[in-house]
C-alpha positions in Angstrom: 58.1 68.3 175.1 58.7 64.3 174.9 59.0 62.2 172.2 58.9 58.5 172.8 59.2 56.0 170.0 60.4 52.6 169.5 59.4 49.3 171.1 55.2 49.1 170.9 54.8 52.6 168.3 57.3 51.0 166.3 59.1 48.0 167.1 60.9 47.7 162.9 62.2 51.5 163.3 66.0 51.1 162.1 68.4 53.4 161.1 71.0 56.4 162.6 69.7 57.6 165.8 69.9 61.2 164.6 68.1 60.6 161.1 65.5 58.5 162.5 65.0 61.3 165.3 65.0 63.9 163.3 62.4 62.0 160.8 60.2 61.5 163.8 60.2 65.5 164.5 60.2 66.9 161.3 59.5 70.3 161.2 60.6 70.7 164.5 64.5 69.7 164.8 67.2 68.9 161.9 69.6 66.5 162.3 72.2 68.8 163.3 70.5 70.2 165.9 69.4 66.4 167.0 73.5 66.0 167.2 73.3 68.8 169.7 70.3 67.2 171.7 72.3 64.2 171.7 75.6 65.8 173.2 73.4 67.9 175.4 72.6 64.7 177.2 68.6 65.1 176.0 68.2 61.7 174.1 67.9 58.1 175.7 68.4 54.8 174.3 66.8 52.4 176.2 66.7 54.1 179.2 70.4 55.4 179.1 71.7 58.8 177.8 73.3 58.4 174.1 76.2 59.9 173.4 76.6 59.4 169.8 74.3 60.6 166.8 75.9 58.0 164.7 74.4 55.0 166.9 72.4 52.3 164.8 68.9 51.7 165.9 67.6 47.7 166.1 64.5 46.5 166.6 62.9 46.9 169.6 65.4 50.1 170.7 63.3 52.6 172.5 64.1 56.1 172.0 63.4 59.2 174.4 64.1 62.7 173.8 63.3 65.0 176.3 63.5 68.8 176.0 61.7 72.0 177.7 60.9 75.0 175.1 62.3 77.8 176.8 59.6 79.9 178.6 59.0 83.3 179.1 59.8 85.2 182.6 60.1 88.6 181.4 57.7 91.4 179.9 58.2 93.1 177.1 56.7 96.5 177.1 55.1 96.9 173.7 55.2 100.9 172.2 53.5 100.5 169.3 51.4 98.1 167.4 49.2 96.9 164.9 48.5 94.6 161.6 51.8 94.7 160.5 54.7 95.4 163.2 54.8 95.4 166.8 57.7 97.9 168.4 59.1 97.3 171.6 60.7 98.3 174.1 64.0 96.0 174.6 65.2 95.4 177.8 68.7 95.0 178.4 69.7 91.2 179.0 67.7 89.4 176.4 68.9 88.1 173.3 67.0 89.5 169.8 67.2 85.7 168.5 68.8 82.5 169.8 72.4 82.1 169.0 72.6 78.9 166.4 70.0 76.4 165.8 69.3 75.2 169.9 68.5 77.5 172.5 67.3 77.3 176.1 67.5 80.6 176.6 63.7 83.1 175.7 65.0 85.8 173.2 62.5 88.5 171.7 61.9 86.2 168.6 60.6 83.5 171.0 58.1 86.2 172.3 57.0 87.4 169.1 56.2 83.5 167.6 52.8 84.1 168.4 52.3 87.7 166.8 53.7 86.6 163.2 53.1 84.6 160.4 56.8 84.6 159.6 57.4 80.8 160.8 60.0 79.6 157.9 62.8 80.4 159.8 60.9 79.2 163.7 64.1 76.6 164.1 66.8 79.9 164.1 64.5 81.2 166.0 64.4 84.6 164.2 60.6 85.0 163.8 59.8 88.7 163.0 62.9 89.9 163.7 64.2 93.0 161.2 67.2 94.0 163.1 69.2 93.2 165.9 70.2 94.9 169.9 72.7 93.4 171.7 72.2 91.2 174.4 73.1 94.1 176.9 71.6 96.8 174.9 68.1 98.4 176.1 65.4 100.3 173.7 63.3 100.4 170.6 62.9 97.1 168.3 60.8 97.1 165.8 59.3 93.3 164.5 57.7 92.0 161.8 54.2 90.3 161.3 54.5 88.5 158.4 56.8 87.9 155.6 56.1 90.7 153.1 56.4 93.1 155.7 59.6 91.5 157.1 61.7 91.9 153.9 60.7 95.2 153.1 61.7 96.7 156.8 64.9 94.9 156.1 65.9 96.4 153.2 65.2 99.5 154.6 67.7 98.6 157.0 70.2 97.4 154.3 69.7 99.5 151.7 70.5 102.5 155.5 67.6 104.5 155.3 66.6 103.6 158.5 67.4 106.7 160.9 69.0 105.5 164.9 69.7 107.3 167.8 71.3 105.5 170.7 72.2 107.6 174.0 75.5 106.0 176.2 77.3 106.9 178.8 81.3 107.3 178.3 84.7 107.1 179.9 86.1 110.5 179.1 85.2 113.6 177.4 85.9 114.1 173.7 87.2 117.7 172.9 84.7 118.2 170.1 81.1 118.7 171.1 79.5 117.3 167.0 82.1 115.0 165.0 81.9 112.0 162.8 84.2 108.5 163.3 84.8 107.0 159.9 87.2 104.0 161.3 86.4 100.3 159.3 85.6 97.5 161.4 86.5 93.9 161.2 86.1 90.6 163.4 89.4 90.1 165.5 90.6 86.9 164.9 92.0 86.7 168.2 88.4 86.2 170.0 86.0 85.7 167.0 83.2 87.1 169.8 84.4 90.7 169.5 85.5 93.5 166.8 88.5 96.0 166.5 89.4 98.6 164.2 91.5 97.6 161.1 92.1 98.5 157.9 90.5 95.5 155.9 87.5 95.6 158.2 84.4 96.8 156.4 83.4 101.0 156.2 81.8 102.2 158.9 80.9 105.7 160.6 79.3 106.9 164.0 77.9 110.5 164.5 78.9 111.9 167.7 77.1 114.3 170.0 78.5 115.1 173.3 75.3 116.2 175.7 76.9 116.6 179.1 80.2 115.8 180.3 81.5 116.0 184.1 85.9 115.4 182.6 85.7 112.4 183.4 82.6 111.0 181.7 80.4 111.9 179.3 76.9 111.6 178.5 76.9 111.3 173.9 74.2 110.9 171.5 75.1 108.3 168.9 73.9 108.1 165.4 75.5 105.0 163.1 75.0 106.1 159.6 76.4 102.1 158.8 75.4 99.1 160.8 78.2 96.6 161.9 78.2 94.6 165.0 79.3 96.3 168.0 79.9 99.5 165.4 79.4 101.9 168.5 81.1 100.3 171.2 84.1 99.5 169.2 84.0 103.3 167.3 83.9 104.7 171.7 86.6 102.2 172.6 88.8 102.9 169.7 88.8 106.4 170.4 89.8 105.7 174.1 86.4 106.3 175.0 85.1 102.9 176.0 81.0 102.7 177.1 80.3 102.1 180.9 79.9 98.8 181.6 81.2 97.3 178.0 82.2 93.5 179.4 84.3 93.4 176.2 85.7 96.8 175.4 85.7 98.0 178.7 89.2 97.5 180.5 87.7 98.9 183.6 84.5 96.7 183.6 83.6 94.9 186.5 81.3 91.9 187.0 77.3 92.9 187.6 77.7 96.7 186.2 75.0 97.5 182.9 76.3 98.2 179.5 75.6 102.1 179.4 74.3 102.0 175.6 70.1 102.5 175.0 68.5 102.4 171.7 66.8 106.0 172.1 64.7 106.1 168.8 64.0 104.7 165.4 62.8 106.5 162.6 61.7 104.0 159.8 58.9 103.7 157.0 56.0 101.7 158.2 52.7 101.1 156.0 49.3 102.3 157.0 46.6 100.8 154.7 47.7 100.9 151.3 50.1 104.3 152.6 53.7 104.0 153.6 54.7 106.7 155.5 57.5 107.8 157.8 57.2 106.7 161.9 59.3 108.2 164.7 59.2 105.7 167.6 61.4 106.6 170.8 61.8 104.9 174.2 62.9 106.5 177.2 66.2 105.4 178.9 65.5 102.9 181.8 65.7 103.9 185.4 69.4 102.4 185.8 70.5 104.6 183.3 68.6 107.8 184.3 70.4 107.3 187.7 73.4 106.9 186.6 73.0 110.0 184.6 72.5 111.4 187.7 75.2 109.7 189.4 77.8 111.4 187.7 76.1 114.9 187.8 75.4 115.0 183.7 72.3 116.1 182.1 69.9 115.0 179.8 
């Protein structure tokens, strides 16, 4: 998109660059996230990048914003739809929603703009979304429609009486075959992007299953009865059993391998006509997961 104004569409337009430019796309940017245009090299004053947001307009100025809505490259394999919620099929690599205000980069909310009526919050760029994969993390998503049916998903989520099953693959092999992990989990303040273990962290508890192990690795079935960020990767890596592929809890990660964590199935109430009644929707691992299942000689 382009917006152009200034000189002959409005020679007496005055004022801070970012207020004016945010005036002029209301609806569509804030000033903050104008600032950002601004440092991101997207706006022009007369036909030079502007560095500043704080930059006085005068008459006759001429101002140019230039910026490309991120477009989507990738299909989304849709399990389940209708009048209400759409459930897909994540894959692994795309963001649920755009980090902050400014994005470049398609997420799942940017797909599913056109499939709800949930628009209030289109700038965050969280249309529809309930609940949140991680960026690496495969499997089933389920979305909202519209606003009424948003909230009342998430509060099945918040109030946990939403039932997940994620399958990973991990670095050793626990003794026990069914256990639970009650460890709380805060934000480490030593990189504010991951999580750790600590006593004034917030509860939290992972069910375990081991499926198939090889000693050295171990195919698990994971069910988070609490839903904190990175909850299962942190709960395997705190136990000294850190997921395949984990860029962040991994010490044995290496650059280009997949986070070994799929979101297997969700079991959530959904409404049918003037019915709510309770779904199972499950997604099979994807084929880089099945062979590395294989791989290692476990079974599934």
């Amino acid at each position: 998109m382009k917006f152009i104004f200034g000189s002959e569409e409005n020679p007496d337009e005055t004022g801070r660059l970012d207020a004016v430019l945010a005036e002029h796309t209301v609806g569509k940017f804030t000033r903050s996230t104008v600032a950002k245009l601004i440092k991101m090299g997207k706006v022009k004053l007369n036909g030079k990048k502007e560095e500043s947001k704080a930059t006085k307009l005068k008459v006759g100025d001429k101002v140019e914003l230039d910026y490309e809505e991120p477009k989507l490259d990738t299909e989304i394999e849709i399990v389940f739809e209708d009048e209400n919620i759409v459930v897909i099929n994540k894959p692994p690599g795309m963001l649920s929603h755009a980090k902050g205000k400014l994005s470049e980069e398609v997420s799942v909310a940017d797909w599913m703009a056109d499939k709800t009526t949930d628009l209030d919050n289109q700038e965050q760029k969280r249309s529809g979304i309930v609940h949140r994969l991680d960026r690496a993390t495969s499997g089933v998503m389920i979305l909202a429609k519209n606003p009424e049916i948003k909230s009342w998903l998430m509060k099945q989520f918040s109030d946990r009486n939403v039932h997940k099953k994620y399958l990973a693959i991990i670095e050793g092999s626990p003794e026990e075959v069914k256990f639970k992990i009650d460890m709380p989990i805060g934000r480490n303040p030593r990189k504010l992007t991951t999580f750790f273990v600590t006593d004034s962290g917030r509860p939290s508890q992972t069910e375990v299953e081991v499926l198939s192990t090889n000693g050295k690795q171990s195919l698990v079935l994971l069910t988070p009865k609490t839903g904190r960020t990175h909850q299962l990767r942190v709960h395997m890596w705190a136990n000294g059993w850190p997921i395949l592929g984990d860029p962040f809890y991994n010490p044995n990660f290496k650059d280009g391998q997949q986070l070994m964590l799929h979101a297997l199935s969700l079991t959530i109430q959904v409404a049918e006509g003037d019915e709510k009644v309770w779904r199972d929707f499950e997604v099979e691992a994807p084929g880089y997961f099945k062979g590395k299942i294989k791989e290692l000689s476990l079974k599934f």
